[in-house]
C-alpha positions in Angstrom: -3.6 14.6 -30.4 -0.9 16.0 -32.9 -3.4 18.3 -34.8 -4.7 19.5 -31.3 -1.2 20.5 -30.3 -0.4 21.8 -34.7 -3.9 23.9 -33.8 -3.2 25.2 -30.7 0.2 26.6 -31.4 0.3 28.0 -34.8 1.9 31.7 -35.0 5.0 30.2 -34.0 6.5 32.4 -37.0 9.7 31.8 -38.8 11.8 28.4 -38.1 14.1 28.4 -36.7 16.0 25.9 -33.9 15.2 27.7 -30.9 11.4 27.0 -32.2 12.0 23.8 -33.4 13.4 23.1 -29.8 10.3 25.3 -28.0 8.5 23.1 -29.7 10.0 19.8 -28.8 10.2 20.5 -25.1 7.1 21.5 -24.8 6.0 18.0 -26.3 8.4 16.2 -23.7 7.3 18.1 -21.1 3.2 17.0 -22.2 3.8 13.6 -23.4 7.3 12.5 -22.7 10.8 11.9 -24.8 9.4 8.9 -26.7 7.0 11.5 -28.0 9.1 14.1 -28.9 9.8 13.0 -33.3 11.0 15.3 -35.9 7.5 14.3 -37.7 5.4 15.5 -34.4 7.4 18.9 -34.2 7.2 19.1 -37.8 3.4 18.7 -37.9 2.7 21.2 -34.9 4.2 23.5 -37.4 2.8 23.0 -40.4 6.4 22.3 -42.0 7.3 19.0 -43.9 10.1 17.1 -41.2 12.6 18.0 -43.7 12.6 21.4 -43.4 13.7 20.6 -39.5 16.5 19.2 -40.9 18.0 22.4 -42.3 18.0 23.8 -38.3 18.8 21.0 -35.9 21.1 17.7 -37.7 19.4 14.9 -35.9 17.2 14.0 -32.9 20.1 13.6 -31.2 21.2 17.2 -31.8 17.2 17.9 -31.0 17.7 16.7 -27.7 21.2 18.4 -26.7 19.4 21.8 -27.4 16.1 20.9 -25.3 18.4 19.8 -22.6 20.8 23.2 -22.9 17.2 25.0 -22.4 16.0 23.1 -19.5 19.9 23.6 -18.2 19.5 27.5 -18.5 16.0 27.5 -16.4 18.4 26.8 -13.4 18.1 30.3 -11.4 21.4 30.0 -8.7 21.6 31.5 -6.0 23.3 34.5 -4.9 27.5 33.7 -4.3 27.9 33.2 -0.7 31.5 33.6 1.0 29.9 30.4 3.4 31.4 27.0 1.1 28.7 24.9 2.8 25.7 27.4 1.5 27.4 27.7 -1.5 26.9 24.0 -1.9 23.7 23.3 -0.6 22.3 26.3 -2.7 23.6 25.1 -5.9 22.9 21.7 -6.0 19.1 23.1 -4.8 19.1 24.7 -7.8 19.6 21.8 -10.0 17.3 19.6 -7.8 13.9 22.8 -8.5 14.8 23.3 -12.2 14.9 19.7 -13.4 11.9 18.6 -10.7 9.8 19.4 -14.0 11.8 17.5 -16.2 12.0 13.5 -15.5 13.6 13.1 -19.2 16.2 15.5 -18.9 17.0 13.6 -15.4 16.9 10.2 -17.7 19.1 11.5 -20.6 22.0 12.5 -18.1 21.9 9.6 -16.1 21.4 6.9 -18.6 22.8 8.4 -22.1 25.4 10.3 -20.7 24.0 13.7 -22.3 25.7 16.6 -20.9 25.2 20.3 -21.4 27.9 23.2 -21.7 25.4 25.6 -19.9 26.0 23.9 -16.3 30.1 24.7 -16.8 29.3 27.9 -14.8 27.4 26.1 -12.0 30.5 23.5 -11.8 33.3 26.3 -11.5 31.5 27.4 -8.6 30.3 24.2 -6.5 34.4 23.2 -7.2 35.3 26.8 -6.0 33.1 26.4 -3.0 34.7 23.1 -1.9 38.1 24.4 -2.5 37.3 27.2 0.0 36.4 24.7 2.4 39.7 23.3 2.3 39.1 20.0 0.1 42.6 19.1 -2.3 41.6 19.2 -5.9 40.9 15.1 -6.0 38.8 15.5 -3.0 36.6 18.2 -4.9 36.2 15.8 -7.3 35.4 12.8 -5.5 32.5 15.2 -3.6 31.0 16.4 -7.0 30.5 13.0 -8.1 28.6 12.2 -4.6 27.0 15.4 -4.9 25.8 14.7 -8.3 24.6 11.1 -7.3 22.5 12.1 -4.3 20.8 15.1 -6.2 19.9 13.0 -9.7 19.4 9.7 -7.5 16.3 11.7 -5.5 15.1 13.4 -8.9 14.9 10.1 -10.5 12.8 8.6 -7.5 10.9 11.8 -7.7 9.8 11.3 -11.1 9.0 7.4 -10.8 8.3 6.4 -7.1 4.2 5.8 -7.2 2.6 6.1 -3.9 0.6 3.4 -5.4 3.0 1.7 -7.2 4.0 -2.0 -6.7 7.4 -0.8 -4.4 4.5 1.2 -2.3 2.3 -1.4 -1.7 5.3 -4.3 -1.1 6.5 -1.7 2.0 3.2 -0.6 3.3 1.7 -4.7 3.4 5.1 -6.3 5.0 4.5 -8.6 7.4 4.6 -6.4 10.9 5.7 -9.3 12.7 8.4 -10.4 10.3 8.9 -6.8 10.0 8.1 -4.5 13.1 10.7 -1.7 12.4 9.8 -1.3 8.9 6.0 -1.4 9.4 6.1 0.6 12.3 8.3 3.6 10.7 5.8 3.0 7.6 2.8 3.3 10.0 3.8 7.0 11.3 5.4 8.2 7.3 3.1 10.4 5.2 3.7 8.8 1.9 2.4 11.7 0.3 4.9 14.1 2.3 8.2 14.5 0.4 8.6 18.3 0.5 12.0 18.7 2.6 13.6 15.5 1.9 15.6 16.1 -0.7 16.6 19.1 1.6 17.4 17.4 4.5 19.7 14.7 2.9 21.7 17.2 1.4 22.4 19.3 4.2 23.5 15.7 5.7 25.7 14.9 2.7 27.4 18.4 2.9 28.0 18.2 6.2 29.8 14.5 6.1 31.8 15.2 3.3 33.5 18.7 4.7 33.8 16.5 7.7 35.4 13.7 6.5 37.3 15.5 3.1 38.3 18.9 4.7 41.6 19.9 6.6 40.1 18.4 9.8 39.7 15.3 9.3 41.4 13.2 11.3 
């Protein structure tokens, strides 16, 4: 597989690390993180792995840079003088760039790895709850349920199976140890999840300028 993808993208040019990082996350992208070595980028270039080294420090550093360009696919939206579309639209935004990139959801999430090029995004979802009249610890008590709901759906995105075992245990339960759940199963479309992550967001937004804004009671 490695000299298919070394013959298929030769005329890459000069190295340097926004190649060696082209390179890698088109590999993660095709075959996953655990794929992505300095020895497979290395190889699609016809360069010895050293000669990596000279560009990007470690893996580690290999991974920061594939995650800052997956970061900068985000396209926002337009500003909006609205705090609630502000909100919704920018977490959207997050939630259709990284629906292509189940690793960059799992390096976040699990390791922790952040990138500098969301700092603009940030300034503007805290901006937009400030407008709506949340105190500064309340903006970021939102974020972090923001952040939650929109990485929680994107990691069921990129693992749920309709086929999988947690499929097939909810679809074969027991109807009469389990009418409600067999019967809501019975009218879902497993295969429908377009407007979902949607949906609970609007939901989330809604509650949280409820409950956090100045009219709460």
């Amino acid at each position: 597989m490695t000299s298919g993808r070394r013959a298929a993208n030769r005329g890459y040019g000069r190295l340097d690390r926004a190649t060696i990082v082209a390179v890698g996350l088109g590999i993660a992208r095709g075959e996953g993180l655990a794929a992505v070595t300095m020895r497979a980028i290395a190889e699609e270039l016809g360069n010895a792995p050293m000669a990596l080294y000279r560009h990007v420090a470690d893996r580690q550093a290999l991974v920061a840079g594939m995650l800052d360009a997956v970061m900068a696919e985000i396209v926002p939206p337009e500003p909006s003088d609205d705090p609630r579309e502000e909100i919704i639209g920018l977490c959207s935004a997050v939630y259709r760039a990284l629906r292509r990139d189940g690793w960059a959801v799992l390096v976040q999430v699990v390791d922790g790895v952040a990138s500098p090029v969301t700092l603009p995004l940030l300034e503007r979802l805290y901006a937009a709850l400030r407008a709506a009249g949340l105190s500064d610890a309340d903006c970021h008590r939102a974020v972090a349920a923001l952040r939650h709901y929109t990485y929680g759906v994107l990691l069921g995105t990129h693992r749920d199976r309709v086929d999988g075992f947690a499929g097939r245990l909810v679809r074969h339960a027991d109807p009469d140890r389990y009418p409600a759940l067999a019967s809501a199963t019975r009218a879902a479309d497993p295969h429908r999840v377009e407007g979902t992550f949607e949906l609970g967001l609007e939901i989330l937004v809604s509650g949280l300028l409820a409950q956090l804004g100045p009219t709460r009671n």
